[in-house]
Phi, psi and omega in degrees: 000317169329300178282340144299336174286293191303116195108352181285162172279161200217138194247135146294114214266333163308292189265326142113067179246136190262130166315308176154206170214134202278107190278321213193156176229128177247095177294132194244181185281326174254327175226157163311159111275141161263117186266117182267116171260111170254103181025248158296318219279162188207162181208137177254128181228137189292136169270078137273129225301313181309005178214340181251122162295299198223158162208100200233108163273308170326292175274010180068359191260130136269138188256120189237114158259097156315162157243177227278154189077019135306275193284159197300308182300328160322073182328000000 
């Protein structure tokens, strides 16, 4: 399932704002992380029901609610 994941691109599910694209997946003792890559920048995100929405293997696409202080942009 992993290596389907990699390379979709990642959506913000509020603003339908594209994110980055899901570089790596890091397995932890409680959860996954996910490494989001935006052009230099990487961003790590917990794979948990409360932040992954959608996952469309089909379309390469995730639907993400972060939670706030992931991305740069985030109050």
């Amino acid at each position: 399932f992993v290596s389907e994941i990699i390379g979709s691109m990642v959506y913000d599910a509020d603003t339908d704002a594209l994110l980055g694209t899901l570089s790596d997946v890091s397995p932890t003792g409680a959860n996954d992380v996910w490494h989001i890559k935006s052009g230099d920048k990487e961003y790590l995100l917990p794979a948990i029901p409360d932040v992954i929405v959608d996952v469309d293997i089909d379309n390469d696409k995730v639907i993400v609610r972060p939670l706030k202080g992931i991305f740069d942009d985030e109050d």
